[in-house]
C-alpha positions as CSV (number, residue, x, y, z in Angstrom):
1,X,0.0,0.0,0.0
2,X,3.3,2.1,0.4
3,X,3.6,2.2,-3.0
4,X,0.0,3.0,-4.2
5,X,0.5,6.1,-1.0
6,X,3.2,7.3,-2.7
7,X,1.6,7.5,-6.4
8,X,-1.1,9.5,-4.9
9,X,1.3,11.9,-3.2
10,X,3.4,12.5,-6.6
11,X,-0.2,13.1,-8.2
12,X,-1.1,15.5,-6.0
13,X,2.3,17.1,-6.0
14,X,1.7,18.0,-9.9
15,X,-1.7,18.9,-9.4
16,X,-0.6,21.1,-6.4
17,X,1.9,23.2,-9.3
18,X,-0.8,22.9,-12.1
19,X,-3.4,24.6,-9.5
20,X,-0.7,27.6,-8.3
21,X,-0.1,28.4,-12.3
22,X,-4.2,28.3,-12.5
23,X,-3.7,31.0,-9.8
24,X,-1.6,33.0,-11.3
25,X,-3.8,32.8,-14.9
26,X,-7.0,33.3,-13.1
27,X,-6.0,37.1,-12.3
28,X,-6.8,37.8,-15.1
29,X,-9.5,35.2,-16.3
30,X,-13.3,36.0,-16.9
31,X,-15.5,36.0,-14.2
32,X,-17.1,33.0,-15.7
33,X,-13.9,31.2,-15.3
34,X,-13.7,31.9,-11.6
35,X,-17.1,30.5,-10.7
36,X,-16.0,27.4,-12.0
37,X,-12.7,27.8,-9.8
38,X,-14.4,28.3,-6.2
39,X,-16.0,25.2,-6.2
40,X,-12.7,23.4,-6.9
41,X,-10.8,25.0,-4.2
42,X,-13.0,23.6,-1.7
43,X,-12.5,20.0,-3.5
44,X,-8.8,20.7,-2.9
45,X,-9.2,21.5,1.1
46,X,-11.1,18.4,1.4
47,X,-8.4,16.7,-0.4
48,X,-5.7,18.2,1.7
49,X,-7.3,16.8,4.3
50,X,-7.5,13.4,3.4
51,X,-4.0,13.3,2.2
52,X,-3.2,14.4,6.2
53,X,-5.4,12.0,7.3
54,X,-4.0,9.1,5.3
55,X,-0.8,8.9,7.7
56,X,0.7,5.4,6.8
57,X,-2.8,3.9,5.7
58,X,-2.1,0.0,6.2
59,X,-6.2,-0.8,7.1
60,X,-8.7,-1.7,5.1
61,X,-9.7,2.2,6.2
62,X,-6.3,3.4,4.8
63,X,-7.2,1.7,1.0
64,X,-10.7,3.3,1.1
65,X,-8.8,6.9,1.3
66,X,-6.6,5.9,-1.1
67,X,-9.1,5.1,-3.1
68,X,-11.4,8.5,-3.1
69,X,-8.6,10.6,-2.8
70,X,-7.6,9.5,-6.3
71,X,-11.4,9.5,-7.6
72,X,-11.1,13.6,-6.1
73,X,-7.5,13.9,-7.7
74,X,-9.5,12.9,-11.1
75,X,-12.1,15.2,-10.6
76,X,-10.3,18.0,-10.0
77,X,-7.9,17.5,-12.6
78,X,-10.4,17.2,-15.2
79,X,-11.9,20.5,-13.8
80,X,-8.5,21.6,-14.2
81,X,-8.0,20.8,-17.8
82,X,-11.7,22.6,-18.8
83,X,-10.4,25.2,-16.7
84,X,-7.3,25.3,-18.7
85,X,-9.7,25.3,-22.3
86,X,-11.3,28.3,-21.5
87,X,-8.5,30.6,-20.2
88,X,-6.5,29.3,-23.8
89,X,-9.6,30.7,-26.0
């Protein structure tokens, strides 16, 4: 499970740079843009927290974490994509 722990982690590390250069675009993105972009923040926090809560996740418990935290990591990175679309147009 070690291994599947630190998959997730290196996932969330690139989504973690992806969202700060979101950031940084969304200054000057359409308002539009940055109703989509609230929603997902709070998607992140609850992420966050499950990635703290994860510790070293040997339990059955641990695996379901695992498990939704990379369903949430898919979600938000397909947000993040669209996201990405509509600042490029």
């Amino acid at each position: 499970m070690s291994e599947e722990k630190n998959t997730l982690e290196e996932l969330v590390e690139g989504l973690s740079r992806e969202r700060d250069e979101l950031r940084v675009k969304l200054q000057l993105a359409k308002q539009e843009i940055r109703d989509q972009w609230e929603p997902l923040e709070d998607k992140w926090s609850s992420l966050e927290t499950r990635m703290r809560s994860l510790g070293d996740a040997t339990s059955e418990a641990g695996k379901d974490v695992i498990a939704a935290s990379r369903l949430l990591l898919d979600e938000i990175g397909d947000a993040y994509k669209e996201i990405w679309k509509e600042i490029r147009r």
